[in-house]
Steps between C-alpha positions, in 0.01 A plus 500: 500500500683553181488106443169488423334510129247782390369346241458122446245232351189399731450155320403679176417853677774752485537705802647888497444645146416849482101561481444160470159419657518334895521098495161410659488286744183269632565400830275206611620471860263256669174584315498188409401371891715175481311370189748407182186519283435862590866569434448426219199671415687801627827436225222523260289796592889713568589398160155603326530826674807562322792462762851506383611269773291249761620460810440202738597460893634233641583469897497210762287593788766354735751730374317815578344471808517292836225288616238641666572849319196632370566454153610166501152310446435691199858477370439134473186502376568719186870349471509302155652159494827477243311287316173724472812795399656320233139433341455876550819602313490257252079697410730844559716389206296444249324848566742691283617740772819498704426324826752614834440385856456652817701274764568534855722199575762283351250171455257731350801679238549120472148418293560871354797386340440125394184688333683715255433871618597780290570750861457478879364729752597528867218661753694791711458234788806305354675819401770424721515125489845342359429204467193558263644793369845332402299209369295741261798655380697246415159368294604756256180622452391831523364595866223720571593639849241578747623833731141640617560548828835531511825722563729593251753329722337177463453562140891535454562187723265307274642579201855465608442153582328444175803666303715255714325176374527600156167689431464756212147600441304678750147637503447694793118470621387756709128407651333474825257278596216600760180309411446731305775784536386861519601713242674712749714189617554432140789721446615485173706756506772259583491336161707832458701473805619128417555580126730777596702330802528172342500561157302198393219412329181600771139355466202552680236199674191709553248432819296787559093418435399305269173622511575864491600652167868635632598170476474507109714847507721463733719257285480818277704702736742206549615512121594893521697431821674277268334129585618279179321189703091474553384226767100492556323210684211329316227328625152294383284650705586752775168483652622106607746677707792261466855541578682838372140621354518859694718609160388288259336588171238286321611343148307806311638731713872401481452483138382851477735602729806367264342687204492837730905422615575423142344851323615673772889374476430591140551842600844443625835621273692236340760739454710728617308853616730725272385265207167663355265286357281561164189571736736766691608660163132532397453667865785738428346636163121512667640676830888696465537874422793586307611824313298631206513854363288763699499720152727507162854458537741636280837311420749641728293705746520435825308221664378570899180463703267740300579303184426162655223313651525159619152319385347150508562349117396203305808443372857433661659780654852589659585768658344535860467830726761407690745402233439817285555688842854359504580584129569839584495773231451341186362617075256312291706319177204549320161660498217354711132537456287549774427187752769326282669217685876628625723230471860536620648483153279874420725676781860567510724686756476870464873541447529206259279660252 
């Protein structure tokens, strides 16, 4: 998978640097129950609540299900006209946030495209269809991949044939959606899995409860497993019990939710873990024990265990129990007063002395 990028520009998001905080993602499915107006209203309240990204959903009814399958009534009842979408993008726009598009056919990528998306996402359902999938990828755009419910088979396969049509940025989103999901059929423990196998950039499209308070923490979890990608359905009203509402936070509540994810990712290193930071230095004077004299030591006598204790200091100190247990036999340079820092410049070698 080698042909893939790691890091690349989101519109004007940049994906894969170290610590950054997650890209946020409001996903407004079909909340909006077929009405362009309450699309709208939804762009509005996603980008008040502070999402990085909006994300809209486009589909033809006819190109997901049969007639007569049980879907198929409401699918063309909450379907948007391309008209009623380009009057919905065109309100996205001026919103100040990045604006990508769910699709789930090639009419549907169609509109997507003629409306000047920043990304694309592709439900697991489509994971491996070529035609779509060659069509996104040879969009250029970047192309959030759905795999819940997937193997790692059909994962490769998917992302061979996006390599093949000339795709180079890949978000892996892992996510399962049960109406709501239960946090044991969540499983984000393969945001690691993918990371590893693949390589790639992983997110993580959350659809446990949104009435119970995992579903606020649970996104939490997905950051330390290494999600760089944050998808979270918003709603009106979830008491109106319209499409996609099982997971779907209120305005207030995404908006406190992005505050949470934000502080929290706060906590994340921005460098590499060897690399210690001013707060760790400060830690490391508060907390270390290092050598200090146990009594007073003459210049040239011997320095062992009786004449050394290894103390908390305020100050900086340098010579650990281990280390001064690999010194072997070695003479003070000069004379130490008791609970005076030992630093290695006060001890020689005894037979250099």
């Amino acid at each position: 998978m080698n042909t893939f990028e790691t890091r690349f520009e989101i519109g004007g998001l940049t994906l894969g640097n170290r610590g950054a905080a997650p890209i946020l993602i409001a996903e407004t499915a079909c909340a909006h129950d077929g009405s362009a107006d309450e699309a709208m209203r939804l762009v509005d309240a996603s980008v008040a609540a502070g999402a990085d990204m909006v994300q809209l959903q486009v589909f033809r009814a006819a190109e997901q299900v049969p007639p007569g399958h049980k879907l198929r009534g409401l699918l063309e009842r909450i379907a948007l006209s391309d008209d009623d979408w380009s009057k919905v993008f065109r309100h996205a726009a001026g919103g100040g946030k990045e604006v990508m598009a769910f699709v789930y056919d090639i009419p549907s990528l169609d509109v997507a495209l003629a409306n000047g998306v920043v990304a694309l996402k592709l439900n697991s359902a489509d994971l491996l269809n070529r035609p779509l999938l060659s069509a996104c990828a040879e969009s250029g755009l970047p192309i959030f991949l759905g795999t819940g419910a997937s193997t790692l088979e059909e994962i490769a396969k998917s992302l061979s044939c996006i390599s093949e049509h000339g795709g180079r940025k890949v978000i892996l989103m892992h996510g399962v959606q049960d109406f709501p999901t239960a946090l044991s059929d969540a499983r984000i423990d393969r945001i690691r899995l993918l990371r590893e196998t693949f390589g790639l950039p992983v997110g993580y499209g959350d659809h446990t409860d949104a009435t119970l308070p995992i579903s606020r923490i649970i996104d939490l979890m997905a950051i330390g497993l290494g999600a760089q990608v944050l998808e979270k359905h918003i709603t009106m009203d979830r008491s109106e019990g319209k499409p996609d509402h099982q997971a779907a936070l209120h305005p207030d509540e995404w908006k406190l939710y992005a505050e949470t994810v934000r502080t929290a990712a706060s906590g994340l290193s921005t460098s590499a873990p060897v690399e210690l930071t001013e707060a760790d230095r400060r830690y490391r004077r508060f907390q270390k024990k290092f050598a200090v004299a146990a009594r007073t030591i003459s210049k040239g006598e011997a320095v062992n265990d009786d004449s050394v204790r290894f103390l908390r200091l305020e100050e900086d100190g340098e010579i650990s129990a281990i280390d001064f247990a690999g010194m072997g036999k070695v003479i003070a340079r000069r004379d130490l007063a008791p609970y005076e820092v030992i630093r290695n410049a006060d001890l020689c070698c005894a037979d250099q002395e």
